[in-house]
C-alpha positions as CSV (number, residue, x, y, z in Angstrom):
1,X,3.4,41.9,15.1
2,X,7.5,41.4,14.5
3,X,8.2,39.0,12.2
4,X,9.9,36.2,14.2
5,X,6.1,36.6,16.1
6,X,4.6,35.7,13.3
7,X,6.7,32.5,12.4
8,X,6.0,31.3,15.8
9,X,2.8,31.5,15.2
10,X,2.3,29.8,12.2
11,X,5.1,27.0,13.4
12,X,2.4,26.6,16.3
13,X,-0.4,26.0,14.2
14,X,1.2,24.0,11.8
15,X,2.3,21.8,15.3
16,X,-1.9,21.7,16.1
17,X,-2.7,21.0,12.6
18,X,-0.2,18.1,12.7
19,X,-1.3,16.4,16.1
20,X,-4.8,17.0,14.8
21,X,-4.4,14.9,11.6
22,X,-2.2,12.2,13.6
23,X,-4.3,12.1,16.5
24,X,-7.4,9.8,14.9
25,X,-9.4,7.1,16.3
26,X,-10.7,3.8,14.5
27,X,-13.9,2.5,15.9
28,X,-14.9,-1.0,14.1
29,X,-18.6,-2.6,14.8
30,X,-18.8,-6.5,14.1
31,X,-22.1,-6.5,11.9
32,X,-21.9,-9.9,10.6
33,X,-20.4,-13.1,11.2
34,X,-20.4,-15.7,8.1
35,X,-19.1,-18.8,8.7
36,X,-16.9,-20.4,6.1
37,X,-18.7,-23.0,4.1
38,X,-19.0,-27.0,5.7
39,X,-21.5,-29.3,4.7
40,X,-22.6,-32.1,7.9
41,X,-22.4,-35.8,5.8
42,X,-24.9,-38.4,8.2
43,X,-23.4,-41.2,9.4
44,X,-24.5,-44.8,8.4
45,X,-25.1,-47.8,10.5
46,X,-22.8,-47.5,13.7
47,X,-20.6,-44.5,11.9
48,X,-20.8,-41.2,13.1
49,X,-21.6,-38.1,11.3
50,X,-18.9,-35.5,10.3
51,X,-18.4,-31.9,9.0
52,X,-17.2,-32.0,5.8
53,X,-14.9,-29.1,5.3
54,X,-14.9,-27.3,1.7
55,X,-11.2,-25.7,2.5
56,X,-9.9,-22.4,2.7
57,X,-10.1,-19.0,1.3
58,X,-7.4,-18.2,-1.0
59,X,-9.1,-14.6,-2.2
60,X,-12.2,-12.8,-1.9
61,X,-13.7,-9.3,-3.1
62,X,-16.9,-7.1,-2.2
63,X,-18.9,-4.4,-3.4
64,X,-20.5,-2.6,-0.8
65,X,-23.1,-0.7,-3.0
66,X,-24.7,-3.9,-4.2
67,X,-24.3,-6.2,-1.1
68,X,-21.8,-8.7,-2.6
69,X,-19.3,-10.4,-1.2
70,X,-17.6,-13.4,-2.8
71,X,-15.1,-15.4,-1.7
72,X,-12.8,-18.1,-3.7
73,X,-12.1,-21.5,-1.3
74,X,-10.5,-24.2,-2.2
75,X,-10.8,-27.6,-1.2
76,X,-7.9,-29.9,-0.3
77,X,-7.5,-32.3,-3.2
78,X,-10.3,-31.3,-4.9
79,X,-12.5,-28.3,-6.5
80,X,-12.0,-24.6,-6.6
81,X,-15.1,-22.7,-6.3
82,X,-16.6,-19.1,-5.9
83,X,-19.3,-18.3,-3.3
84,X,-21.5,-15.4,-3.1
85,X,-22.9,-13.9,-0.1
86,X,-25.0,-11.0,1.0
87,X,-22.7,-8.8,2.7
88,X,-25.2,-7.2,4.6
89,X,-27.2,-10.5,5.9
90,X,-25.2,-13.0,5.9
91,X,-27.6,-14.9,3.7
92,X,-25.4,-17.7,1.0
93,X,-26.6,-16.7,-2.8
94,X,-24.8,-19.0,-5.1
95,X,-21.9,-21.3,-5.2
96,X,-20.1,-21.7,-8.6
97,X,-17.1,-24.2,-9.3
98,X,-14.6,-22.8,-11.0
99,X,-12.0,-25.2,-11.2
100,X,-11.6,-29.3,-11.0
101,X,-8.0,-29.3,-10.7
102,X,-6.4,-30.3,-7.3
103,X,-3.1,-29.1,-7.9
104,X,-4.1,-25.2,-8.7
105,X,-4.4,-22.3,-6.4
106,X,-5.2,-18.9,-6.6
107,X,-4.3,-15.5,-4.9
108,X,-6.9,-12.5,-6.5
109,X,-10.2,-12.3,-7.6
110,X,-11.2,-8.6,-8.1
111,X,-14.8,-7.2,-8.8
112,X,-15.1,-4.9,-11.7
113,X,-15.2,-1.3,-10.8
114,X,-18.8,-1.0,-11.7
115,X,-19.4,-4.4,-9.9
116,X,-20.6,-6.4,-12.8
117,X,-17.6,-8.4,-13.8
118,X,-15.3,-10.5,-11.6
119,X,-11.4,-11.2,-12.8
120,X,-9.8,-14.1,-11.7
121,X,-6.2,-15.5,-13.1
122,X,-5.9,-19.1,-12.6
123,X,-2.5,-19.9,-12.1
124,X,-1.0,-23.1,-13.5
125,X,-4.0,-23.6,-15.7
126,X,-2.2,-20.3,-17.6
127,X,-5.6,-18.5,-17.8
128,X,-7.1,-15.3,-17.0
129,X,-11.1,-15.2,-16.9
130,X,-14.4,-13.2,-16.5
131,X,-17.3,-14.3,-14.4
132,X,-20.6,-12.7,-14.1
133,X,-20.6,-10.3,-10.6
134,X,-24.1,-11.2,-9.4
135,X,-24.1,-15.2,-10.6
136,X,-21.0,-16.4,-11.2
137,X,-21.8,-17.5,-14.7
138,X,-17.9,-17.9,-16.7
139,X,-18.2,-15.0,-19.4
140,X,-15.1,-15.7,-20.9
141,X,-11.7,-17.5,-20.8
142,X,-8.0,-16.5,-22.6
143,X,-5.0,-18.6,-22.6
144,X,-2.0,-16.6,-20.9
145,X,1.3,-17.1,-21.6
146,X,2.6,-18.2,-18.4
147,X,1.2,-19.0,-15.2
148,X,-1.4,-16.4,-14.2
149,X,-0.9,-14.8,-10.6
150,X,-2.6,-12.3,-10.0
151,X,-4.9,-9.2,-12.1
152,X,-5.9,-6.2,-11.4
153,X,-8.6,-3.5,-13.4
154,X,-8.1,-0.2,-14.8
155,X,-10.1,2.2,-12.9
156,X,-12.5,2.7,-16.1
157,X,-13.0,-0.9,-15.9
158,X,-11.6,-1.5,-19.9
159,X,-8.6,-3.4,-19.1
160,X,-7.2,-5.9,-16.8
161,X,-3.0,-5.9,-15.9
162,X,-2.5,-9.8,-15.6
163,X,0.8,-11.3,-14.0
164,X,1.9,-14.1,-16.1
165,X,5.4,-15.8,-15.7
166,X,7.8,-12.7,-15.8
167,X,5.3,-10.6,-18.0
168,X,2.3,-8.2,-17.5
169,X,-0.1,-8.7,-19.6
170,X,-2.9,-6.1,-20.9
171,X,-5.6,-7.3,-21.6
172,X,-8.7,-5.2,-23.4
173,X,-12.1,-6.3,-21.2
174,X,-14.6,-5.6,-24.2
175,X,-13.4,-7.9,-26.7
176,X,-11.5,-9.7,-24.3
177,X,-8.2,-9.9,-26.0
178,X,-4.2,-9.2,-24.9
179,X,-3.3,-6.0,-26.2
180,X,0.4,-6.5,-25.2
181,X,2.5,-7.4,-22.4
182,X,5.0,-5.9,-20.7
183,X,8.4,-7.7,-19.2
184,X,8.8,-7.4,-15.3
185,X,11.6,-9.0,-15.0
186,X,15.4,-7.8,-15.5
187,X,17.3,-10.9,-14.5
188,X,16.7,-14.3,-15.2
189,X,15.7,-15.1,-11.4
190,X,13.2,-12.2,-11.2
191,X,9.8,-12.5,-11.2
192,X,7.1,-10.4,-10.8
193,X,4.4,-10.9,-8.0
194,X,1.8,-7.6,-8.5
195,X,0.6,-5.2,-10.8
196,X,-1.4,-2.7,-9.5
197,X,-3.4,0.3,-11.6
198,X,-3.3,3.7,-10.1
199,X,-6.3,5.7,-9.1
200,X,-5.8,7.5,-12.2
201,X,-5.4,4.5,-14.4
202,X,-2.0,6.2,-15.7
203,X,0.5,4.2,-14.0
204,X,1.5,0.7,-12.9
205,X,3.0,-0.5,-9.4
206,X,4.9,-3.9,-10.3
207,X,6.6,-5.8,-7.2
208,X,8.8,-8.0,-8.0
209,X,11.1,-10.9,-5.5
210,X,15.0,-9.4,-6.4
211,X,13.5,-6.7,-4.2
212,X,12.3,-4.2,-6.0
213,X,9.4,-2.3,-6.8
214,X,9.2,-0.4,-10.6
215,X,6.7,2.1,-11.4
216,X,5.3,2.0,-15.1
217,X,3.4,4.1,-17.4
218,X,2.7,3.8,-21.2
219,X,4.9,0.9,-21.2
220,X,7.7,2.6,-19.9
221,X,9.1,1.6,-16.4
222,X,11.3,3.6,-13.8
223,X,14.3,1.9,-12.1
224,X,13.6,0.3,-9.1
225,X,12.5,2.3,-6.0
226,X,15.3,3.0,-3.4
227,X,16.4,2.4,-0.8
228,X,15.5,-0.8,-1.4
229,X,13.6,-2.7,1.1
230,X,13.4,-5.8,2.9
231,X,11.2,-9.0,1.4
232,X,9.7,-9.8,-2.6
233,X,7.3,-7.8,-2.9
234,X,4.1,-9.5,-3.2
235,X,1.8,-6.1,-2.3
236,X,1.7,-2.8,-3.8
237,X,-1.5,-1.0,-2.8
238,X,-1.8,2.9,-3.8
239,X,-3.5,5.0,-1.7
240,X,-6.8,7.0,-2.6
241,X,-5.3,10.3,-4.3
242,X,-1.8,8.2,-5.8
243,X,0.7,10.1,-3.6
244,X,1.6,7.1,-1.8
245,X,2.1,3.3,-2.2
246,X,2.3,0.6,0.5
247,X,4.0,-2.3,-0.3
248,X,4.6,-5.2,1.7
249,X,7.6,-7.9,1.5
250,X,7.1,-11.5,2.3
251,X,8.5,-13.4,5.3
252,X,9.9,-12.7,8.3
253,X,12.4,-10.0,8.7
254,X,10.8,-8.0,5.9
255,X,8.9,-4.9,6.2
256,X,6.1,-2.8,5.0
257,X,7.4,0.7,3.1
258,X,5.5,3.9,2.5
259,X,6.2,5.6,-1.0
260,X,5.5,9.2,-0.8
261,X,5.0,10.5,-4.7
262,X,6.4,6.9,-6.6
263,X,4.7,8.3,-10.2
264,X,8.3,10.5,-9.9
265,X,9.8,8.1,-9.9
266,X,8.9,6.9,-13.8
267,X,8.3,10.7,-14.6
268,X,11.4,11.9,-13.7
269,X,14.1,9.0,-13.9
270,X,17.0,10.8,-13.6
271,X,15.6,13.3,-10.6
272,X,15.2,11.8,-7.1
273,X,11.5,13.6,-6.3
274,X,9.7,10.6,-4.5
275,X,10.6,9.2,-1.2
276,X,10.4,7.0,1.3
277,X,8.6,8.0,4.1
278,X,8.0,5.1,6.5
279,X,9.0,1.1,7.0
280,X,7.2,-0.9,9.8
281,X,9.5,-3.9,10.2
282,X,8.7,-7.4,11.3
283,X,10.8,-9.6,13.2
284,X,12.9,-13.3,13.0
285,X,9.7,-15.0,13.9
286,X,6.9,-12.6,12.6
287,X,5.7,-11.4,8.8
288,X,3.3,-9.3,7.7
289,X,0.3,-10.7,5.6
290,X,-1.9,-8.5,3.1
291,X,-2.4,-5.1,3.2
292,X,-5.4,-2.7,2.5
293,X,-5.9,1.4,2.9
294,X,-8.7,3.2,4.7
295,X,-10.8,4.8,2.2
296,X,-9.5,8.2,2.7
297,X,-5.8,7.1,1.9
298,X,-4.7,8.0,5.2
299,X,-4.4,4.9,7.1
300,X,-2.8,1.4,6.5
301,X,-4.5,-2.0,7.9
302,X,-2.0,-4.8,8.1
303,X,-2.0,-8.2,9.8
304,X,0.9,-10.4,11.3
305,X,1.4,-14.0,11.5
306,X,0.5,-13.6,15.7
307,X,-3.2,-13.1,15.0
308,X,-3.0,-9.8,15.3
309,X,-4.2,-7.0,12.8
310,X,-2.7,-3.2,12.7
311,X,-4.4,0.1,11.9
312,X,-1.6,2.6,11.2
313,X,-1.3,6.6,10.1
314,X,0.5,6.4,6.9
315,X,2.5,9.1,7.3
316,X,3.4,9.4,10.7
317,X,3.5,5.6,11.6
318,X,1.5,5.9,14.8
319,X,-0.6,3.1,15.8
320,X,-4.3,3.6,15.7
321,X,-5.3,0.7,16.6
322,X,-4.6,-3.1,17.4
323,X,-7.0,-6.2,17.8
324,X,-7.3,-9.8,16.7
325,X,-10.2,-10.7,14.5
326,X,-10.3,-14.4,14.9
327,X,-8.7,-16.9,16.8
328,X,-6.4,-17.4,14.1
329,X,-4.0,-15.2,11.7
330,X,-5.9,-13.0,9.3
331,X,-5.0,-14.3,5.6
332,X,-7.0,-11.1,4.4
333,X,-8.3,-7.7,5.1
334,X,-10.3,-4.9,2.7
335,X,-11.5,-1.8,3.5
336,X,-14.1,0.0,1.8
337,X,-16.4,2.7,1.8
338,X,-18.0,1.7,5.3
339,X,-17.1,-2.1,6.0
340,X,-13.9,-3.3,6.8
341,X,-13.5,-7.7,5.8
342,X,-11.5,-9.8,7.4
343,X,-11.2,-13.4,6.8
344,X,-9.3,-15.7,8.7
345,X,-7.4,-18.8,8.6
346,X,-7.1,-22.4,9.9
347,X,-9.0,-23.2,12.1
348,X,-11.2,-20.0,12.9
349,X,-11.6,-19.1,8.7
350,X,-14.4,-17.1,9.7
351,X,-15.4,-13.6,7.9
352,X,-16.1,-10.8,10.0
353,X,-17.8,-7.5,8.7
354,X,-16.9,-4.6,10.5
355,X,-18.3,-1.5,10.2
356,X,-15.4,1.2,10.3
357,X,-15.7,4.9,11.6
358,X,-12.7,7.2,11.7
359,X,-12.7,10.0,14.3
């Protein structure tokens, strides 16, 4: 066989092997409906009865292996508190208040990698602390430095990266103590948003509002990303493997960017070997809420402010798949191993458990 055969050839597989891996299908199973929590107060004498509404969710986390699914709600003008559920049932464990004060809100609580520990940094109290996975019970509590954001754990489950004012803090999980912090910021308007470990647990993905995203490792951070894109950056998910990084800029007219190879970017400064693969833009009147990957690290779910929610390939940018949850926009999504979480908003602020099958 000549040799311009031969590249035909292989330029004709390489076309199949392509439309294979782009061609995929997304099937989702609702499993479980739990309703967001209300409590019905009697009426007295010629009153009627009401719903009393404990507010809405402002984060939540699971753990498929164990059945857990927490969510943080806050009531308006009054308590924050945690409550556990049974992903798999349905079935309300415990509820746990984990703040008093009316005038703080929060945006992450993460589960431990193993499951037992739950992180939560509680903004303008300027505190980061631990709660017990299964009960809620507070296991510890550590002043920050600034107002605590948002956290995120090291894949070996030894340290947390806190957000705090224009810092990162690291804090040590064991003795539950900062072991430094790291500044985010390089201008005295920038401010950090996210801090996110890789899969490895060797670098950090920091988002800040100037735009920019920096990548970080040993304490050591990379200039910003470029191009630059549109929106602060208030997500920075990696994918499963590391090679890429979704990140997400807030409002309207911003968009979501795909980073292929970003650790380049820190180890080799003054080389250009990552790059920017894909944006999905939004529009004057739309923006794009949180974002999650599939498990695989090949897909990217995304809602909008329309109700809708978006399953994209990564790398190619193709739609997979489009639906609407709830009856109202999806403030949160997470994918993993086989259920895909949503939780919406006011007034549907339902969660939904999907069960998620790629074809």
């Amino acid at each position: 066989m000549k040799s311009y055969q031969v590249l035909s050839l292989l330029a004709f597989y390489l076309l199949i092997l392509i439309s294979v891996s782009y061609a995929q299908t997304v099937t989702l199973t609702l499993v479980k409906t739990i309703e967001s929590p209300r409590k019905f107060i009697p009426g007295a004498d010629d009153k009627a009865g009401y719903w009393k509404d404990y507010g809405t969710t402002e984060a939540f986390d699971f753990y498929p292996s164990r059945n857990s699914f927490v969510a943080l709600i806050k009531e308006s003008n009054g308590p924050a508190r945690m409550y556990f559920f049974n992903i798999v049932t349905g079935t309300a464990l415990h509820t746990v208040i984990i703040s008093n004060n009316i005038n703080t809100h929060f945006k992450a609580l993460k589960f431990s990698p193993d499951g037992k520990l739950i992180a939560i940094p509680m903004g303008r109290e300027k505190e980061i602390t631990l709660w017990d996975g299964s009960n809620g019970a507070l296991i510890g509590r550590k002043k920050t430095d600034d107002e605590a954001t948002n956290v995120d754990w090291s894949p070996d489950g030894k340290t947390l990266a806190v957000v705090a004012g224009k810092w990162i803090e690291i804090w040590g999980v064991d003795t539950f103590e900062r072991k430094r912090s790291i500044k985010a910021s390089r201008a005295a308007t920038e401010w950090p948003s996210v801090a996110n470990w890789s899969p490895d647990g060797a670098y950090l993905a920091i988002g800040t509002n100037t735009p920019a995203v920096y990548i970080g490792k040993n304490g050591t951070q990379s200039p910003g990303l470029e191009p630059h894109t549109k929106g602060s950056i208030h997500i920075a998910e990696w994918n499963a493997g590391g090679s890429m990084l979704a990140t997400v800029g807030f409002g309207s007219n911003s968009n979501i960017a795909i980073w292929k190879d970003p650790k380049n970017a820190v180890d080799f400064p003054f080389e250009k070997k990552y790059e920017l693969i894909r944006t999905i833009e939004s529009t004057p009147n739309t923006w794009w809420n949180k974002l999650t990957w599939d498990p695989s690290g090949r897909l990217i779910v995304c809602g909008d402010n329309k109700k809708n929610l978006f399953i994209w390939n990564a790398a190619s940018g193709q739609v997979i798949k489009t639906f609407q949850p709830t009856n109202s926009n999806t403030n949160d999504v997470q994918w993993k191993g086989k259920f895909l979480v949503t939780v919406g908003s006011y007034p549907d602020k339902f969660f939904k458990i999907w069960r998620a099958e790629i074809n």
